[in-house]
N, C-alpha and C positions, 0 to 999 in steps of 0.2 A: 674584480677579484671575487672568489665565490669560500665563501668561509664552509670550511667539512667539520664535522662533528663525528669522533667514534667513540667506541666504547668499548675499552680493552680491561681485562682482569689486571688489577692494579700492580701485580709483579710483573708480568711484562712491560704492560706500560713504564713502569719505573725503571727498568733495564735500558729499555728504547732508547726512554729519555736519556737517562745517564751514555748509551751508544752515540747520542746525538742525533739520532735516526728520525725523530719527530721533528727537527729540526724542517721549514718550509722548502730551502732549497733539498735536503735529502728525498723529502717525502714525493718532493716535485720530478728529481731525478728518478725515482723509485718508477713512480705512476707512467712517467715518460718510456722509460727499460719494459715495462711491462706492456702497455700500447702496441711497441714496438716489438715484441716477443709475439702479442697474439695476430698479428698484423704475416710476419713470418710465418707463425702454424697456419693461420687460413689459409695464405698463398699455398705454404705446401699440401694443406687438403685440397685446395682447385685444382694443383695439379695431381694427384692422386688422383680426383675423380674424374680428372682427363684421361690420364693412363688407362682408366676400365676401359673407356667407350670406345668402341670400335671404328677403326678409320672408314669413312665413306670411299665407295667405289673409284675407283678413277675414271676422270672422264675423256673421253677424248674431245679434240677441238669440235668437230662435226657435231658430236653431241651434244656439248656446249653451245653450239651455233642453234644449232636445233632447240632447246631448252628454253633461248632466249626467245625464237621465233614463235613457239607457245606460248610464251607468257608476252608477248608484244600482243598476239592476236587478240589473247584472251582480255586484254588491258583495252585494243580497241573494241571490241565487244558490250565490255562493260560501260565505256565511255559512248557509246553509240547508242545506249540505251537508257 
């Protein structure tokens, strides 16, 4: 267990308290909802910044076949050397 320390203006804090919101399980619920919130927004900025990029060409099989053939050669090449 990791003990936290804050430091709030003493009317709030007093409010909390009396809300029962300081309370460990509250605070624990609290931290966990917010994780969980920013966990959400990121997923939806990756996809956002999926949405910009522009979909690659399509390939056809041949080309694909071909592409591979390159990069075989290129691979024996490198290994032959």
């Amino acid at each position: 267990m990791t003990t936290v320390q804050i430091t709030l203006p003493d009317r709030l804090a007093q409010e909390a308290r009396q809300a029962g919101l300081l309370s460990q399980p509250m605070l624990e619920r609290w931290l966990r909802d917010q994780l969980k919130a920013r966990q959400v927004d990121e997923l939806f900025a990756a996809m956002d910044r999926m949405a910009i990029v522009s979909e690659p060409a399509v390939m056809s099989p041949e080309e694909v076949a071909e592409e591979i053939a390159v990069m075989r050669a290129e691979r024996r090449e490198k290994n032959a050397t």
